[in-house]
N, C-alpha and C positions, 0 to 999 in steps of 0.2 A: 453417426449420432450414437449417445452413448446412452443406456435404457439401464437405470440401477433400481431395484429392488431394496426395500429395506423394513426392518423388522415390522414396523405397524401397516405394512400391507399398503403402499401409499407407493405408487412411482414416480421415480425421477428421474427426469430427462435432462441432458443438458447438449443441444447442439451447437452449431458454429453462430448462431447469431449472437451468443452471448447472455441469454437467459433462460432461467433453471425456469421447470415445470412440475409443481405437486399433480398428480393425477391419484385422486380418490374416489374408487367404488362405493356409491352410495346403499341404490340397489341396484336392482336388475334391471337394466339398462338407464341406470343414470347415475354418470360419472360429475362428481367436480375439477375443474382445473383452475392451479393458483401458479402465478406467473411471477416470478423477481427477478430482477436484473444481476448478474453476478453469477458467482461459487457459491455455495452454501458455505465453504471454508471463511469465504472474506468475511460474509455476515458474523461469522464465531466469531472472527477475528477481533473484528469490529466492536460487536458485543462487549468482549472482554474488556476492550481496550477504555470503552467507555466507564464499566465497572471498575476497572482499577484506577482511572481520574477521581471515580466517586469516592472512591475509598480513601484516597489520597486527600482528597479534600477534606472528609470527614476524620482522618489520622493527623493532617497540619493543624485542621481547627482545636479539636480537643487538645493537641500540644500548644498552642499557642495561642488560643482564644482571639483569633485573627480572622474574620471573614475574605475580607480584601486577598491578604499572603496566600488563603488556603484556596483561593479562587484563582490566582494569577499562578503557582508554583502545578496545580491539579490541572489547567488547562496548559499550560506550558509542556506537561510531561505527556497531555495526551495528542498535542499538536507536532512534537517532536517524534513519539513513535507513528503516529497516521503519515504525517511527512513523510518520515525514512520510508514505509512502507510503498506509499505510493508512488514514490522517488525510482524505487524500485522496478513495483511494475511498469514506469513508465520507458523509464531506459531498457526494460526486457518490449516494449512494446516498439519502442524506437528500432533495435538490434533488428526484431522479425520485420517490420513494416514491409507490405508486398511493394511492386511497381505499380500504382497508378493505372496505367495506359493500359495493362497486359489481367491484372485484377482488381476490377473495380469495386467490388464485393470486400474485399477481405479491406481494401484502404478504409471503404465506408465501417465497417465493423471495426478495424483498427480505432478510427476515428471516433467513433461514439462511444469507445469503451476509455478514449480519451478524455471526452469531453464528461461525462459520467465521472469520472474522477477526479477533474476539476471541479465542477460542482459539490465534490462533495465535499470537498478541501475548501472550497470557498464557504462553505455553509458552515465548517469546523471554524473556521477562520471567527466569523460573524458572528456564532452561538459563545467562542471565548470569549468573545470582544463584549457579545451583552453580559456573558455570568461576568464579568469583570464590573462591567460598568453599574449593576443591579445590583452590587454589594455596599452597604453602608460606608460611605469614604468621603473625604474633603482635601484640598490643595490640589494643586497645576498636576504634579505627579501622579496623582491616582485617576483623573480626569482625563489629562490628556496623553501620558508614558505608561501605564501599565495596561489600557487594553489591547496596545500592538504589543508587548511583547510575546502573548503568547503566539501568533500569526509572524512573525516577524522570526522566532526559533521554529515552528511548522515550516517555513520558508526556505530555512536552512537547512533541516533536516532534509527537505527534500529533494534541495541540491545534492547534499551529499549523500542520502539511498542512492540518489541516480549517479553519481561519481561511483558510488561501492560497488554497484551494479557493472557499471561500464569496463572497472579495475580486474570484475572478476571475471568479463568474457574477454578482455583480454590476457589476462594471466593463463584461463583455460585456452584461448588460442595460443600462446606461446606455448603452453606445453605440449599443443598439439602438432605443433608442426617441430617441433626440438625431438620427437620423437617420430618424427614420419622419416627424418636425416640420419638413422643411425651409421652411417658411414663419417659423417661430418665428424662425431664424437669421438670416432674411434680412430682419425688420422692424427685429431691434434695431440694426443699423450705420444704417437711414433714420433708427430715433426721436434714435440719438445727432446727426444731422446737422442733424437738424429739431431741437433744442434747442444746438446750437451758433449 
């Protein structure tokens, strides 16, 4: 378990179940503790990602005095980076998954940091779908085709995190065994020499 100290005097713990712990000395002998699910990185992360949809919405609208565009394009860009991200963890989640039978602890943990991450995707999903649907609009297309698009590119993106993800432990597993052989390497430049 990991015990980090940090400037305002406040610790943070984050063991293997999966959630950080604020511990703050009140006084003398009474402490607070505050509990979240996650890193404290993801929440940045998170954070940000939310702020930069806002901004994006408030940089389309002012360019194009479009509620709708500035609604469907700001959630689209934040469905697509949340996506890739969690696309991500998920295929790093898949790669470690223990055995079942032998740790049923770490499946279960596995699992709920799974499920946690769907929900939070599903709830991304549904919050673009109302800021779409809640903006001033009329016809079939703004009604019934622009509240899936942005869940529909979330979707994608997080196919493909989880393909980037998958691409890159196997690419690092190729290189790791391409270098565990250096005799292999070193024969094929002689065989071409010896057949020229």
């Amino acid at each position: 378990m990991r015990v980090k100290r940090s400037f305002d005097g406040c610790v943070r713990e984050r063991g293997a179940t999966g959630m950080g712990k604020f511990e703050r000395q009140i006084s003398e002998g009474v402490t607070k503790y505050y509990w979240y699910p996650g890193e404290k990185v993801d929440w940045i992360r998170g954070v940000l990602t939310i702020l930069g949809g806002g901004l994006l919405f408030a940089l389309i609208y002012v360019v194009t005095k479009n509620n709708l565009l500035a609604a469907v394009v700001s959630g689209t860009a934040v469905q697509a980076v949340v996506g890739a991200y969690l696309g991500r963890r998920d295929a790093a989640g898949l790669s470690e998954f223990h055995d079942p039978a032998t740790e049923r602890r770490e499946a279960v943990v596995d699992g709920t940091r799974a499920a946690w991450r769907g929900t939070l995707q599903g709830l991304l999903c549904a919050g673009s779908a109302m800021l779409v649907l809640n903006m001033p609009h009329s016809g079939f297309l703004a009604d019934w085709v622009l509240p899936f698009v942005p869940s529909i590119i979330g979707a994608l993106a997080h196919s493909g995190g989880m393909l980037w993800e998958r691409l890159a432990q196997e690419v690092g597993t190729a290189d790791m065994a391409a270098a565990a052989e250096p005799g292999a390497d070193a024969e094929e430049p002689t065989k071409a020499l010896e057949a020229a």
